[in-house]
C-alpha positions in Angstrom: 88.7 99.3 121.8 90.3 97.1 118.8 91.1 98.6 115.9 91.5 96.4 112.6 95.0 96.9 111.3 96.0 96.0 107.6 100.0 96.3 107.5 101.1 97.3 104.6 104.7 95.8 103.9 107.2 97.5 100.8 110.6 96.3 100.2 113.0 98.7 98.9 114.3 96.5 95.5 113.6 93.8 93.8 112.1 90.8 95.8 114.2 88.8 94.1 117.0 90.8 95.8 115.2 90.4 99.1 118.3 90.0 102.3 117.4 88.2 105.0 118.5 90.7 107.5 116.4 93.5 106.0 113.6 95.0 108.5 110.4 96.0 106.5 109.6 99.4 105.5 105.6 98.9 107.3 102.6 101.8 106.5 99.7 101.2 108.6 95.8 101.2 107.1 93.0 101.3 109.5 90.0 99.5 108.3 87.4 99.2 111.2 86.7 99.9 114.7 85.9 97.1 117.4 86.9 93.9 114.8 89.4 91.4 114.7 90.4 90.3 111.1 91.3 86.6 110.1 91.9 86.5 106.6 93.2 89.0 103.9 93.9 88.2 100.3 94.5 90.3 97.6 94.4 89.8 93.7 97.1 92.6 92.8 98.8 95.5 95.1 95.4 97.3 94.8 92.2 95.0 95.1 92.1 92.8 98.0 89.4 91.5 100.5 89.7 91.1 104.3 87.5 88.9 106.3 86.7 90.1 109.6 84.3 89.2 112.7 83.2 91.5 116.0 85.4 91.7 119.4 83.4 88.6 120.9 82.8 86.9 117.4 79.2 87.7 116.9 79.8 88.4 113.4 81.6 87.7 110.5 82.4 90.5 107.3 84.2 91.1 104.3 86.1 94.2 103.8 87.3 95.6 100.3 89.8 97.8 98.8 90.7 99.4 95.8 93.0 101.4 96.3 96.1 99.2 98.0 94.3 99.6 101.6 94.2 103.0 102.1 90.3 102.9 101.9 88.0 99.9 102.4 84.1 99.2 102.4 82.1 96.4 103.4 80.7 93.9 100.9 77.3 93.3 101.8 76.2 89.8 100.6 72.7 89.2 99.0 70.6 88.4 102.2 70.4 89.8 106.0 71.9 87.5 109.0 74.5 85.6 107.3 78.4 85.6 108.2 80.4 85.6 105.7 83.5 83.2 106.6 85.5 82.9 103.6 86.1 84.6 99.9 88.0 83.6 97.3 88.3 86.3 93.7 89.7 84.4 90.5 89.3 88.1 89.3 88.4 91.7 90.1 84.8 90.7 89.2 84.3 86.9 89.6 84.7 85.7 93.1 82.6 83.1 95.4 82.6 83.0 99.5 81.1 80.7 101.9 78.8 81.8 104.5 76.7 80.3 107.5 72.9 82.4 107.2 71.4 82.4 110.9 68.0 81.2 111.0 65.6 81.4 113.8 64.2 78.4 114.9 61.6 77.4 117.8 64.2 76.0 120.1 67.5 78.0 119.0 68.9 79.9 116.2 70.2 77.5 113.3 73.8 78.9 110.9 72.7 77.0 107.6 76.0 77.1 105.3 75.5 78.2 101.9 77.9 79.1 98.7 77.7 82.1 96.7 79.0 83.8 93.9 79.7 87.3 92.7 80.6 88.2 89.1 81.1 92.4 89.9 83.3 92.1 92.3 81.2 91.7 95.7 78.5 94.4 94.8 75.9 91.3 94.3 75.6 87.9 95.0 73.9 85.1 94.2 73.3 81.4 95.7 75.5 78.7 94.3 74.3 76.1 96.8 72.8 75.9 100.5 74.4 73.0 102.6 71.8 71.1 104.4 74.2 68.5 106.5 73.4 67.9 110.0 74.9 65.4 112.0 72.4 64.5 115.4 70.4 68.0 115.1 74.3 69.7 115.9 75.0 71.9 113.0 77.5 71.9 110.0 79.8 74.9 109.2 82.1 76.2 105.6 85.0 77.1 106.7 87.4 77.6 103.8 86.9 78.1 99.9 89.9 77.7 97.7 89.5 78.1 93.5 92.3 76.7 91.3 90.7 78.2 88.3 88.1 79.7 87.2 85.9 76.8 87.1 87.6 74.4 89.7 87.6 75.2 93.2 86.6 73.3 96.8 84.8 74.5 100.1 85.9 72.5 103.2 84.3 72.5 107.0 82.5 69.9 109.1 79.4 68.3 110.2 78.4 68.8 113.7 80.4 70.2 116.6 81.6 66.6 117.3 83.9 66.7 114.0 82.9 62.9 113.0 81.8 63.7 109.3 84.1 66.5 108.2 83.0 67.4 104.5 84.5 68.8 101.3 82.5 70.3 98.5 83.8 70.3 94.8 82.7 72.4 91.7 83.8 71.8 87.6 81.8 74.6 86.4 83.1 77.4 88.0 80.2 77.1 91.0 77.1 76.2 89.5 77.3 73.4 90.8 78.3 71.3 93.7 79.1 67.7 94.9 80.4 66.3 98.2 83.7 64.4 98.0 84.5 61.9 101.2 87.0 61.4 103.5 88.5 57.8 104.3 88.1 58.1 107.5 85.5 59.3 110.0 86.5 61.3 113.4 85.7 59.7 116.5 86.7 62.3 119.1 87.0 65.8 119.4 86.4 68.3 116.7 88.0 69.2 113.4 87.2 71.7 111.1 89.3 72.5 107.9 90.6 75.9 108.2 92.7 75.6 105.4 92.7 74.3 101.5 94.8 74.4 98.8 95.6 72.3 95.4 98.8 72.2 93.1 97.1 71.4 90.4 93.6 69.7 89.7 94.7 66.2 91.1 96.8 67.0 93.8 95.4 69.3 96.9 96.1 69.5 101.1 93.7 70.6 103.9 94.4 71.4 107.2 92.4 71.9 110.7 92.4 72.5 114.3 90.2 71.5 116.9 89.4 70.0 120.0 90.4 66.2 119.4 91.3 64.3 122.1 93.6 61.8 120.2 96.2 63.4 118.1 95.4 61.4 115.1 92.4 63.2 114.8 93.6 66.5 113.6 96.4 66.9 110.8 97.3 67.0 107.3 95.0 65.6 104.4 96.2 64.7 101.1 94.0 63.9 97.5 95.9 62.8 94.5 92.5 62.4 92.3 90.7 66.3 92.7 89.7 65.3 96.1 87.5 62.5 95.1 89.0 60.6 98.2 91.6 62.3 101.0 93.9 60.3 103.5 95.6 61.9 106.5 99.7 61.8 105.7 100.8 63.9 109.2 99.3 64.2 112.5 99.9 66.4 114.9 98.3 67.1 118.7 98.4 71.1 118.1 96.5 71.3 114.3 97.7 73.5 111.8 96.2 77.0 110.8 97.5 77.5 107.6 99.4 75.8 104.7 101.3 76.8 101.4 101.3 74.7 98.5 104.2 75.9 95.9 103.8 72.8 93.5 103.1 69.0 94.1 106.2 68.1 95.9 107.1 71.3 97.9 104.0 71.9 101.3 104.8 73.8 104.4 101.8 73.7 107.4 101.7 75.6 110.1 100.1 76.1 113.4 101.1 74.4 116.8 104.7 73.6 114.9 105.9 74.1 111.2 106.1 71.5 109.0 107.2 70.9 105.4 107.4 68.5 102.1 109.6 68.5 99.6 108.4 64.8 98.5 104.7 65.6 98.0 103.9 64.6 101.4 105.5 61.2 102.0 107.8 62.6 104.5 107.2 65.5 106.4 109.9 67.7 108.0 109.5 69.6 111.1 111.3 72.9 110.9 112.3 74.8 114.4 113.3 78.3 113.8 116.2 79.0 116.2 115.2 80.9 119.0 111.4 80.2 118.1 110.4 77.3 119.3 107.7 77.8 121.5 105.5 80.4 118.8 102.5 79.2 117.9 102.2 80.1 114.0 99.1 81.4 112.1 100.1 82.2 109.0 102.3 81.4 105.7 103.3 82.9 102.9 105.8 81.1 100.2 106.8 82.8 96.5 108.5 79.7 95.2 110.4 76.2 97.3 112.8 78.6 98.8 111.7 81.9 100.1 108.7 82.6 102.1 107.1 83.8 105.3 105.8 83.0 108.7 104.0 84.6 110.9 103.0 83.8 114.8 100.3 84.6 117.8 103.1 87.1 119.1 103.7 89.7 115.9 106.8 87.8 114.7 107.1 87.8 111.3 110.1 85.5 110.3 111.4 85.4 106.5 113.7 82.8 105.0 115.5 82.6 101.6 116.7 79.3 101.7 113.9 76.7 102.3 114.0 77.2 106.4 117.4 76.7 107.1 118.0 80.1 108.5 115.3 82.7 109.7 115.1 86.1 110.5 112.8 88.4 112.1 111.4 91.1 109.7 109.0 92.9 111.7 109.9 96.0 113.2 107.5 96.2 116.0 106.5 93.7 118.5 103.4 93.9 121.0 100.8 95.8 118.4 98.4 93.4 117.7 96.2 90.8 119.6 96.3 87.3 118.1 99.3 88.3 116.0 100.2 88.1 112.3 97.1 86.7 111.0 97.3 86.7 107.8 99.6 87.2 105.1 99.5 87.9 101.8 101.9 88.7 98.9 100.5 90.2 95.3 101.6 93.2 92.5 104.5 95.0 94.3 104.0 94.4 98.5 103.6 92.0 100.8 100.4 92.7 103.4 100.0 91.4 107.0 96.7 91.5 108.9 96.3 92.3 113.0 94.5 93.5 115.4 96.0 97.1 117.0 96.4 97.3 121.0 95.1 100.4 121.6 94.4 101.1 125.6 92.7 104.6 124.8 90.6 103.3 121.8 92.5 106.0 119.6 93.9 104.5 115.6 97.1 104.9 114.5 97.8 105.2 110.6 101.3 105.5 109.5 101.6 106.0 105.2 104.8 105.4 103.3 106.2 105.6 100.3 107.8 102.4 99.6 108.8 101.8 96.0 108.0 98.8 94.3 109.5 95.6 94.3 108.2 93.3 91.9 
């Protein structure tokens, strides 16, 4: 039995204090039994959202707390049979999330992607927009939903299982609205789909993917210097990337099969080998400013650096607890939170509370 784990990560001082070689104080939150969770984000050190799917991956939910994550509940979205893959809250109240709603059809059962929008939180929803892109009957999937504002924001995934028309959505009006932006280039092989989506400002924004592409410049690093009105690939790499953090529109770091990072905007990219690390596969980033950030891998290694990557160190004080690792992390108010997935042979939870004190 999996239990969904939501670590909850104090450090004793001021963040801006933060040492390298300091081992996090960790408390424990159990949200759900028999899930694996994804994708947490949270607003402030007491309302955040966590996205989470069944053992085999049947379905897809969105957890909520108010409380730090010593409780959560399920936000139930407007309609029956839809998975909910992505949220993203500009507020406590106004938030939108991108869904696939499972329809039965003659011959199969269809996912038709849709947008909605909530403006209490999660308690109710409405339609923003229902994707209708099918490429050769196969169908299309949102991945990823990233707001900049609350009126600018862009939803990301692809068209058909065979990856060649990858899409991006875009709204100005805060979701009421939606319009397809293009890549400049179709993929010919393989699969791609955007997991990842984030802008520096309104001009500047990176995607990322992984996938099933058979040549290696079919998965990698897209880059939009006008809103995302036309993208270009500037890295490529065999192994995809997960994850990326955008700190302004010079500094980008992307991980996944390898790190990488930009401190030009992305017209060189830099890849970064933490010593001792090399063969982790990575699945999640966190950066605060250029220098000091987070990374997290497949096997529950959680490595902090205060100087841009030159050094690492290992800040989690437990290793073996989760399956599929650090998936997430997330850092808001006065902790830093990391989602897993809790080995437990005997099906039993485990919650450990603490009292860190603040650090922000």
């Amino acid at each position: 039995m999996n239990k969904l784990i939501l670590y909850i990560v104090c450090v004793a001082g001021f963040l801006l204090n933060i040492s390298a070689q300091e081992r996090l104080n960790i408390q424990r939150a159990f949200i759900a039994e028999n899930v694996r969770v994804s994708k947490i984000w949270f607003l402030d050190d007491m309302m955040g959202w966590s996205r989470v799917s069944t053992a085999v991956g049947e379905a897809y939910k969105i957890y909520r707390t108010d409380d730090g994550g010593k409780n959560w509940k399920t936000i139930h979205p407007l309609i029956n049979d839809i998975d909910v893959i992505s949220v993203w809250f500009a507020t406590k109240s106004k938030g939108w999330a991108v869904c696939l709603h499972k329809i039965e059809t003659p011959d199969d059962t269809a996912r038709i992607p849709m947008i909605i929008s909530t403006e209490n939180g999660g308690d109710s929803w409405e339609i923003n927009t229902i994707i209708n892109e099918y490429k050769d009957g196969l169908e299309s999937s949102l991945i990823t939903i990233y707001f900049h504002d609350e009126l600018h924001g862009w939803a990301a995934g692809s068209s058909g299982v065979d990856g060649s028309d990858i899409f991006v959505f875009a709204t100005e009006n805060g979701g009421k609205t939606w319009s397809r932006q293009h890549l400049n280039k179709r993929f010919k092989s393989g699969y791609l789909g955007i997991e990842d989506i984030s802008f520096s400002d309104l001009n500047n924004g990176w995607a990322v993917g992984v996938g099933f592409a058979l040549e290696p410049e079919d998965r990698g690093i897209l880059h939009t210097n006008d809103g995302g009105k036309s993208w270009n690939i500037q890295e490529t790499s065999r192994s995809g990337f997960h994850q990326i953090a955008v700190i302004d529109s010079n500094n980008v770091w992307a991980v996944g099969g390898k790190i990488l990072k930009t401190t030009d905007g992305g017209k060189n990219w830099i890849p970064i080998v933490p010593q001792g690390y090399d063969k982790e596969y990575w699945h999640s980033i966190k950066f605060i400013d250029a220098k000091r950030g987070w990374i997290g891998s497949s096997n529950d290694v959680l490595l902090y650096t205060e100087n841009g990557g030159q050094t690492w160190e290992n800040q989690f004080p437990a290793t073996g607890v989760s399956r599929g690792g650090i998936s997430s992390i997330a850092v808001a108010g006065s902790r830093i939170f990391l989602s897993g997935t809790e080995k437990i042979p005997l099906g039993k939870g485990i919650v450990m509370p603490s009292d860190a004190p603040d650090f922000f």
